[in-house]
Structures are given as C-alpha cells and as structure tokens.
N, C-alpha and C positions, 0 to 999 in steps of 0.2 A: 504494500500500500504506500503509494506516494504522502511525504512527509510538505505537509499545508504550513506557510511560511506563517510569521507571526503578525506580517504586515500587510496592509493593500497595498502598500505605495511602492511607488520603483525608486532606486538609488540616481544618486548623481553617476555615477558608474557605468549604466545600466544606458546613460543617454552619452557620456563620453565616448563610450565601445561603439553604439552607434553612431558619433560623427566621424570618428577614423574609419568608420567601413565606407561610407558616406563620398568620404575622401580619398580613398583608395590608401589608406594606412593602418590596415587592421593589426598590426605586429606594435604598432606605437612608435615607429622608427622619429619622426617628426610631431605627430601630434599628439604627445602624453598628453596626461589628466591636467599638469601642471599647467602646461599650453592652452587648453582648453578650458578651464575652468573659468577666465574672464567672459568667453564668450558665452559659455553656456548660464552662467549667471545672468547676465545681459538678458538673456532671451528669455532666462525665468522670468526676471521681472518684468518684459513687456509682454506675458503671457497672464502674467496676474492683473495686469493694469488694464487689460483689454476682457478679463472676467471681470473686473472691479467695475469699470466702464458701464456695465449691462446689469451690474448691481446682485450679481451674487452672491447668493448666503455662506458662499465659501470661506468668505474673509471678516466674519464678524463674530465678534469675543463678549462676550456678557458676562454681566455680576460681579465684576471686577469693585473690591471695597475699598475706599481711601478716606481719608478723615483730612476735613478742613478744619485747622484750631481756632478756637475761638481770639474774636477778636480784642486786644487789650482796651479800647476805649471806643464809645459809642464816637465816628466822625463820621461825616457823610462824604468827605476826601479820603477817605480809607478806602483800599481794593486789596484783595486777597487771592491769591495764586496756588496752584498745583502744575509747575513743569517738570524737563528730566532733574535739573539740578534741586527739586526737593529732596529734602532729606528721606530715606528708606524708614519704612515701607511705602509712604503714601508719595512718591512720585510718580509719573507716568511711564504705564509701561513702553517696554523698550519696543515690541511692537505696533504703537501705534499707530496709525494714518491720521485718520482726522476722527474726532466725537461723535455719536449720533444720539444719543440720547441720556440725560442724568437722572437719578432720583435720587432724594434725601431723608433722612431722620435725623434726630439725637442718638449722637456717638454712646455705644454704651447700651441703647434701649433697643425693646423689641418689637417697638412699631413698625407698622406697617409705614413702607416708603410713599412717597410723593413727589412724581412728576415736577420734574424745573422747569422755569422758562426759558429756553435758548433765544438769545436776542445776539445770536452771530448773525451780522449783517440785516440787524434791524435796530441801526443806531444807536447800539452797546450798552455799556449797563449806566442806570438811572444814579443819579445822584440823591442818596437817600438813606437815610440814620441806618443803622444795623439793628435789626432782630433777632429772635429766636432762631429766626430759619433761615437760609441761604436765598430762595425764593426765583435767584436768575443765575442766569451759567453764559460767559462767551465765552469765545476761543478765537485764540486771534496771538501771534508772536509763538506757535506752536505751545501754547500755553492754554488753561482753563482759568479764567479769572471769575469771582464771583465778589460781591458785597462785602462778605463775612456775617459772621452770625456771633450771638453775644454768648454763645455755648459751642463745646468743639461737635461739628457735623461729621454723621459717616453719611456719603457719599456710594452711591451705586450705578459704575460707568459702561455703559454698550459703547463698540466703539468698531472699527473699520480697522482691520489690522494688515500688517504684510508681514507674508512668508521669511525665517530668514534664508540668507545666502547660503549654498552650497557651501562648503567647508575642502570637503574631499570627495573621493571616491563613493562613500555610506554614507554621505547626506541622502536623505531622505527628499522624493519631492511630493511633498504635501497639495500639489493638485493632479488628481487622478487623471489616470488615463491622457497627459498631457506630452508625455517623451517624443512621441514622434515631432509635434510641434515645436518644443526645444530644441531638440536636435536638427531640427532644419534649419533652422536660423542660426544656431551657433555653428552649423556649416557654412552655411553662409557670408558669416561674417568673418571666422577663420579663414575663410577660401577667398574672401575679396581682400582682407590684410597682406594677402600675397599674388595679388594680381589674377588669382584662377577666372576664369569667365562662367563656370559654373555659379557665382557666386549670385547670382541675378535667378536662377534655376531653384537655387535651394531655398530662397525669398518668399518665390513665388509659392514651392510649395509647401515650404511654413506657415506661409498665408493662409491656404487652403486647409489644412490642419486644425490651423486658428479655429478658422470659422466654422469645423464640424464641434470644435469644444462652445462656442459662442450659441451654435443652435441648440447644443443638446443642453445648457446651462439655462439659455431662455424657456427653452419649452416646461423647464424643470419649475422655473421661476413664475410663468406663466397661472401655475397652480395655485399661486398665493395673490394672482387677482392683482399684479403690478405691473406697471408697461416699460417693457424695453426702452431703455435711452439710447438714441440713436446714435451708434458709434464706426467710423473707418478706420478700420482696422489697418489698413495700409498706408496711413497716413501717421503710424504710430515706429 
C-alpha cells in the first residue's frame, strides 16, 4: 500500500526540478535551486497577487488578538498605534497585507466583541476625548491607528495576508495546485536573464496556467455571493 504524504502542498523543489527540465537542465549543471530560487519566488508572488486581485479566501487570517493600552490622559490630540515596531506580542503580524476588518472588548473580559469603525479613506479619525472603547480603527503608514480608550482594549484583527518566500528546496507552496504556473514564469524569466527567446513562450504559458487557477478560485468564490474584481493578468 502506497504511503499518503502528510501534506497537500508541493515543495519549492518540486517547481525548481520543473524549471530545469523546462530548460533543458535537468542534471542542474546551470540552473541549481540557488539560481533559481529568485525567480521562482518572483513568480510566487505574482501568483498570489493575481489570486488576491479576485479576492480569495486563500489569503485571509482571522482572530488574531492584540491589546491596545490604555491611554494615560483623556486629550482629544492623543492617537494611538499598533505597527511592526510594537513591542511583542501585540505588534502586527509579520504576514500582513492590509486590514479588513476589527473588533473590540475590554482586555481581560469575556464579552462578546464589537465591530469598529474603519474610516480608512473616509477622512480618518475624528478628533474627540477618549473613552471606554476604541470605537474607530484607520490604517494608513502600514500602521493601525485608533483614538485610545481610557482602559487597555483586546482587539480582534481579520486581515489579508501573504505567503512567505520560498526558503529552499522544502519550502512549502501554500497555494494549491499552482507549480505549473510558477514554474513557467520563473522559466521565463530565468531564460530571458540570458537572452533565451523561449522566454516570451514560457510567459505566455504561465499566463494560461494563471488563468485556469483565476477561474477555478472564482467559480469557488462565486458560492459566497461576491463578484469578481476585474483583473489582467498580463498586465501584472
């Protein structure tokens, strides 16, 4: 009986070994992992950004808890922050993209959370005494800025995240079924770094790749009643 791996995903490995055949260097003579791993990174991440594009539940992190401290004196010129250089545990995590949505309580209790107001790009936050509660949330200078509240708030963040980079060989690639797509494009871009004229060929059918991962994520997405944002992918 065949031995069932522990994983769905395929390795960074798995898509390197594929671009050296790609290229006609399956022995690795020129295209090691070392070589390749800029390019195939590259192309992971403009495979995640063209799922992100179409709004995929692939790349979304929830219930993430951080605590806002209370603020030392009521001003209504006070604002108060959560970026990376917060101090541990309550900075931003290392993957994140941009926010989607907060909610809050008193740090410490077991209420039930309550929805914030995002007033990112709705003329930011109000100038206005400090409360019990947090009440508004922007984000803006890769940072979460809020009022402060006159007790320290735990905080509960959704948020849009990105994959990390390949590493080596047994990096993991955390979006399924996507290696042929990677691999064509970091052919591509390995084979035009050196003049190959394949390099326009293997673009092309990265592209095509793309867009079987683009239909099958929408159709997927589809089911939750959301409409595609229209994205060119070849323009990416």
């Amino acid at each position: 009986m065949p031995v069932v791996g522990t994983s769905a995903y395929n390795t960074a490995g798995q898509i390197t070994s594929l671009v050296r055949s790609l290229l006609n260097d399956a022995a690795g003579n020129l295209f090691t992992d070392g070589v390749l791993m800029p390019y195939a990174n590259s192309a992971y991440r403009k495979v995640q950004r063209a799922l992100a594009n179409i709004q995929s539940g692939a790349f979304l992190s929830d219930d993430v808890l951080l605590v806002v401290s209370a603020v030392g004196a009521v001003d209504p010129s006070l604002q108060v922050s959560i970026t990376d250089a917060t101090a541990p545990p309550n900075q931003l995590p290392t993957d994140l993209l941009v926010p989607l949505k907060l909610w809050e309580r008193a740090s410490g209790s077991s209420d039930d959370f309550t929805e914030m107001l995002d007033l990112t790009e709705h003329g930011g936050l109000p100038s206005l005494p400090q409360d019990a509660s947090l009440v508004y949330w922007e984000w803006r200078a890769d940072g979460l800025y809020f009022l402060g509240a006159t007790q320290d708030t735990q905080i509960r963040l959704r948020y849009e995240k990105a994959y990390p980079d390949f590493v080596d060989a047994t990096s993991p690639v955390l979006v399924r079924n996507a290696q042929e797509a990677i691999a064509f494009f970091a052919a591509a871009m390995a084979s035009a770094a050196r003049g190959a004229p394949q390099a326009s060929r293997w673009d092309e059918t990265g592209a095509d790749a793309l867009e079987d991962l683009l239909v099958r994520a929408t159709q997927r997405e589809q089911q939750t009643a959301r409409r595609r944002r229209p994205y060119n992918w070849r323009s990416h």
